[in-house]
Legacy VTK file of the C-alpha trace (Angstrom):
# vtk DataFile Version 3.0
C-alpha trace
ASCII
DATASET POLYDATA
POINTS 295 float
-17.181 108.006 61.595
-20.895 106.989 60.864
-23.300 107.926 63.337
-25.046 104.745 64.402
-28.839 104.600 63.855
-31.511 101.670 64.429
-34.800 101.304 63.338
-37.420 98.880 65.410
-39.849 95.942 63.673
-42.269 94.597 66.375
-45.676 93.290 65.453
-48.467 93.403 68.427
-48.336 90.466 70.345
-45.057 89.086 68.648
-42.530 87.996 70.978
-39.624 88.885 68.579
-38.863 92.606 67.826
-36.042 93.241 65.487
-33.788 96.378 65.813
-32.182 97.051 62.191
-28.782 98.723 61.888
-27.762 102.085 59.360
-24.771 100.027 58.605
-23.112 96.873 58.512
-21.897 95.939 62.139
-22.067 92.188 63.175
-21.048 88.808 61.204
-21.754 87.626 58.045
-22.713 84.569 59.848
-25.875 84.835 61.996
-24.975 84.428 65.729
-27.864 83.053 68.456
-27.310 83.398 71.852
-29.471 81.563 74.615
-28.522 83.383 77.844
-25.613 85.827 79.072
-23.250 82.670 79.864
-23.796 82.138 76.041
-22.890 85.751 74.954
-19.051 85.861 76.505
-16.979 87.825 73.848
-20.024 89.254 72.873
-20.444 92.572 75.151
-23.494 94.025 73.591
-25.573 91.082 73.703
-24.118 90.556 77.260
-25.761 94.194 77.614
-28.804 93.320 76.699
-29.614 90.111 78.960
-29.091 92.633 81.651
-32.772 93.383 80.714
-35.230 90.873 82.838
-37.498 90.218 79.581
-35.056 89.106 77.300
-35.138 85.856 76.673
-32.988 85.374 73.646
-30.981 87.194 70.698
-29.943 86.999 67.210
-27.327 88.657 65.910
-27.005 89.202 62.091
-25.078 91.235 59.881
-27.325 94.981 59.845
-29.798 93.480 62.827
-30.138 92.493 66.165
-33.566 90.153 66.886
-34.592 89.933 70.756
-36.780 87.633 71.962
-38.497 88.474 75.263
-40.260 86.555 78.218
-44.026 86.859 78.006
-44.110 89.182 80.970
-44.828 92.633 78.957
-45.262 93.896 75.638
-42.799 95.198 73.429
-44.695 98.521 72.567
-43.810 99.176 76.422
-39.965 99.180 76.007
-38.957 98.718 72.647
-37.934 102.028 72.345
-36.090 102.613 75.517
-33.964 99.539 74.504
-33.687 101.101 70.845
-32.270 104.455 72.791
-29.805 102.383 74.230
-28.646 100.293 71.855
-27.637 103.370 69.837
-25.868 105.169 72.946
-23.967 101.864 73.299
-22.739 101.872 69.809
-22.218 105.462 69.259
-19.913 105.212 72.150
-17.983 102.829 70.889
-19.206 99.895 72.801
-18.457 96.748 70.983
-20.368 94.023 69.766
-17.542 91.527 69.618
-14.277 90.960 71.549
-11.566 91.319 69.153
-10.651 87.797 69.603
-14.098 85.875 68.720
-14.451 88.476 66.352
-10.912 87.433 64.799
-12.028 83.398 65.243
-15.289 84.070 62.547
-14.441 82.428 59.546
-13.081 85.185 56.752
-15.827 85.845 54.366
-16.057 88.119 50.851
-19.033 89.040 49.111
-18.881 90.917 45.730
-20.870 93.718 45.239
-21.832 95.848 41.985
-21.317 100.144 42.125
-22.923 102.119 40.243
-19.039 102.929 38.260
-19.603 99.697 35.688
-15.777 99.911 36.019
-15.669 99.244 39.642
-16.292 96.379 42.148
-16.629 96.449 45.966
-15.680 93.433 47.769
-16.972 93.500 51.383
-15.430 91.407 54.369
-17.412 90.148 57.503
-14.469 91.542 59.462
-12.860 95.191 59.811
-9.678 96.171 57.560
-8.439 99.168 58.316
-9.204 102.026 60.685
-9.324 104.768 57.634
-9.752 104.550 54.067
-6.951 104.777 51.411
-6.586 104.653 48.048
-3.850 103.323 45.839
-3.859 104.434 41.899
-0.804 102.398 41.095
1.701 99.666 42.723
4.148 102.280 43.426
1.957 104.045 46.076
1.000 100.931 47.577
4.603 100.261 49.072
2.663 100.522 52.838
-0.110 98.081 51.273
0.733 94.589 51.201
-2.878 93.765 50.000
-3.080 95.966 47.355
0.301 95.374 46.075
-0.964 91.462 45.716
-3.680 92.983 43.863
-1.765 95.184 41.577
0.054 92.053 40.427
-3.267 90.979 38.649
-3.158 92.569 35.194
-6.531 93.585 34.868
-6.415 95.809 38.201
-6.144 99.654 37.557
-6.655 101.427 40.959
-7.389 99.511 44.496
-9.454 101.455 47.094
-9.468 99.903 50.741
-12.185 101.214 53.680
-13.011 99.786 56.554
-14.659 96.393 55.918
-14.353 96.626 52.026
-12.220 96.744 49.124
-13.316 98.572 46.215
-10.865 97.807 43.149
-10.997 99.610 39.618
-10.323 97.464 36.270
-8.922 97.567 32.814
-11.498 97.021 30.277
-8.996 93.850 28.738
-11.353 91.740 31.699
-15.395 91.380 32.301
-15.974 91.271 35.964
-17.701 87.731 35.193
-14.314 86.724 33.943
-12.681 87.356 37.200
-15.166 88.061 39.911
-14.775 84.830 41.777
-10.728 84.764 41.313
-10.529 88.345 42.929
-12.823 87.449 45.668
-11.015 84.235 46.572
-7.725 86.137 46.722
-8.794 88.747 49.133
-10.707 85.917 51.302
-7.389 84.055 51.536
-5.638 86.964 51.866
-6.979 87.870 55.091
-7.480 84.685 56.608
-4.075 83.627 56.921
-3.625 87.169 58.741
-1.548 89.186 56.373
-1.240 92.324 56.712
-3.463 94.452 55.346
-1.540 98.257 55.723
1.794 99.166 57.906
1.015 102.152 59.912
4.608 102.861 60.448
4.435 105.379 57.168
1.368 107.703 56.621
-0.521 106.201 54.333
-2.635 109.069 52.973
-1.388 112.249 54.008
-4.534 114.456 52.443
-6.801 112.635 55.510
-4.137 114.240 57.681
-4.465 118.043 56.118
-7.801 117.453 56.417
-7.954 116.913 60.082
-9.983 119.188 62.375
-7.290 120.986 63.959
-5.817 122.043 60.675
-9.343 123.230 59.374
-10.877 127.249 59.875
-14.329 127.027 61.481
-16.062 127.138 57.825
-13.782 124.045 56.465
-14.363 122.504 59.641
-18.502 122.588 59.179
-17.913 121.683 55.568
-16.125 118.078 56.863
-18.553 117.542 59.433
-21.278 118.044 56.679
-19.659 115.182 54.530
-18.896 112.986 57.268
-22.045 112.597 59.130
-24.113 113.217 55.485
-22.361 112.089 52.272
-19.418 109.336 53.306
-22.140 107.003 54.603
-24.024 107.067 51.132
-21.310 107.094 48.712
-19.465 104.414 51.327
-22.513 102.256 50.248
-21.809 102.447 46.911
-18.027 101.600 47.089
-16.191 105.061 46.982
-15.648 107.711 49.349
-15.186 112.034 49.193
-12.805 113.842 51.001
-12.618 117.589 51.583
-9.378 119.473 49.827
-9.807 122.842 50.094
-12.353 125.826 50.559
-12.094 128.981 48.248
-13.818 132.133 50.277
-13.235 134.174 47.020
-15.885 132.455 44.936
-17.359 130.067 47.582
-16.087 127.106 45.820
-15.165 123.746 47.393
-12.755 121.341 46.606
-13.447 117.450 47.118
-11.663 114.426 46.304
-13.831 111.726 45.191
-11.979 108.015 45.522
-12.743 104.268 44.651
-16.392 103.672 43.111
-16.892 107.718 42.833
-14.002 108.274 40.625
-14.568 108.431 37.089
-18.251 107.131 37.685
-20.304 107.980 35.024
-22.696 109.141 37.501
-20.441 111.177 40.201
-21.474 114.758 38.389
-24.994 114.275 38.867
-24.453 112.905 42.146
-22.244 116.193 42.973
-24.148 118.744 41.741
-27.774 117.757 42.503
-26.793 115.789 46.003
-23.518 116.958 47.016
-23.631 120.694 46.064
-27.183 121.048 46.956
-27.212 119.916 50.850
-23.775 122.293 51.273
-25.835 125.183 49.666
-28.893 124.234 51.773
-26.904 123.917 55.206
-24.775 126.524 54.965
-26.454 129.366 52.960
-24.809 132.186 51.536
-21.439 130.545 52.178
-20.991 127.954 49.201
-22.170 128.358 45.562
-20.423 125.506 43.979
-18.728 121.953 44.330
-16.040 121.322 42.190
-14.836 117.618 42.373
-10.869 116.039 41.738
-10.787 112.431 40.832
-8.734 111.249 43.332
LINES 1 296
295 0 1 2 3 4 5 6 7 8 9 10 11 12 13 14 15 16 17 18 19 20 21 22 23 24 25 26 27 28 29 30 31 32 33 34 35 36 37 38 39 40 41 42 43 44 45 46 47 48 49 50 51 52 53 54 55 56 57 58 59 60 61 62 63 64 65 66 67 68 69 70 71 72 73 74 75 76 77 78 79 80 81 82 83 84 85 86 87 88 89 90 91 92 93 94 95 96 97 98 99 100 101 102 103 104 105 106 107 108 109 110 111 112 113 114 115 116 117 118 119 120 121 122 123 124 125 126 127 128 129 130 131 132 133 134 135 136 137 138 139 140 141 142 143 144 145 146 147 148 149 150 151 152 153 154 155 156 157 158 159 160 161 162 163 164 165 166 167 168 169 170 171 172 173 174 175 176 177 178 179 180 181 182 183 184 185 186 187 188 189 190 191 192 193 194 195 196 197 198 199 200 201 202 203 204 205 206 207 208 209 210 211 212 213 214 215 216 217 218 219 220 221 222 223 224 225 226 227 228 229 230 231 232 233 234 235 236 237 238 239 240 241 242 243 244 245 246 247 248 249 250 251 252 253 254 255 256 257 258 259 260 261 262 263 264 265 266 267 268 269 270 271 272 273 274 275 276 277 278 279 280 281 282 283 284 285 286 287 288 289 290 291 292 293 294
């Protein structure tokens, strides 16, 4: 899971400071709240009118503006409140009640990767609680989303995370061609509360070798090191890297790179001058390469 992290914007005598998010965390659709009656279903902004100075907030998509009483200066507390904003969300405090969360209105954005082949279509809402990829119809039997999407010619491979689909076409279609179709699909798709993946089967069993209690101390080190370092980044981009498998013999380690990373043009510079090098940096002496499988 990402580690939360929030950077402050106040200017001196401004009665607005801003607190920006790492990652993506409230609605698409800005949200302004006047006082704590205003912010039921919304238990972080409830949270925060606990403070005496705060007089409003805003909450957006990556940030949360507070607007204070003109009884202090933000320089005096901004970054106490920054502290414990963070705490709250690393936590696992929420922002929204499921429920107004589930009333927003559904909405899809498209989004280029750096894999020309590859688009990333992001939702205002979460999808799943862990990422999966699908390379065919066959293996998306648990999927009913990406089965849908298999049924569109032009779709190769279909990649779901948590508040994004990432999906993988045949070169017969330009993404201008069918950009807006795809993102109307998945838009409908989950607003009319389909189902998005059964649980009742596992659907990716490598997430499940790879679990912590199935890992040596070494392995376990080398997951932590892509979790907290490399998901985030190449989450941005549309894809994501799993461990497979550590080789003590020659120090090599297996990953798994999925959606935007696979087959990207780019994904062997990214592994050997990002990837490889922060493994070798962190843990010297125990890894001398990084040897990726396109998942």
């Amino acid at each position: 899971m990402k580690i939360f992290q929030i950077k402050t914007k106040a200017e001196k005598g401004n009665v607005k400071a801003e607190f920006v998010l790492n990652q993506n965390a409230g609605p698409r659709e800005s949200m302004h709240f006047k006082n704590i009656d205003d912010a039921k279903g919304a238990p972080l902004i409830q949270q925060l009118f606990y403070l005496p100075f705060v007089k409003s907030v805003d909450l957006h998509e990556k940030s949360i503006e507070v607007e204070r009483f003109d009884i202090l200066e933000w320089e005096d507390v901004i970054e106490e409140v920054r502290v414990q904003l963070e705490n709250y969300l690393n936590d696992g405090g929420a922002i929204l009640e499921e429920s107004r969360n589930d009333n927003l209105p559904v909405s899809i954005y498209a989004e280029s990767t750096p894999n020309p082949a590859v688009m990333k279509f992001v939702a205002n809402k979460k999808l799943v609680s862990e990422s999966v990829e699908f390379k065919n119809i066959d293996e998306a039997k648990n999927s009913p989303l990406a089965q849908k999407l298999f049924h569109f010619a032009f779709v190769k491979e279909v990649f779901i995370s948590e508040n994004y689909v990432s999906i993988t076409k045949f070169e017969v279609k330009s993404w201008e061609e069918i950009v807006m179709e795809i993102r109307e699909f998945i838009r409908s798709f989950i607003e009319k509360g389909n189902i998005i993946i059964e649980y009742h089967t596992s659907a990716n069993l490598k997430e499940q070798v790879s679990s912590p209690e199935n890992l040596d101390p070494l392995e376990a080190q080398i997951v932590s090191i892509l979790d907290e370092y490399i998901k985030p980044a190449v989450a941005s981009d549309g894809g994501n890297i799993q461990f497979d498998s550590y080789d003590p013999s020659n120090k090599s380690v297996q990953v798994i790179l999925q959606g935007a990373c696979s087959g990207c043009p780019s994904s062997t510079f990214t592994l050997k001058n990002g990837i490889e090098n922060m493994l070798k940096e962190m843990m010297p002496g125990k890894i001398e390469n990084v040897v990726a499988i396109n998942g």
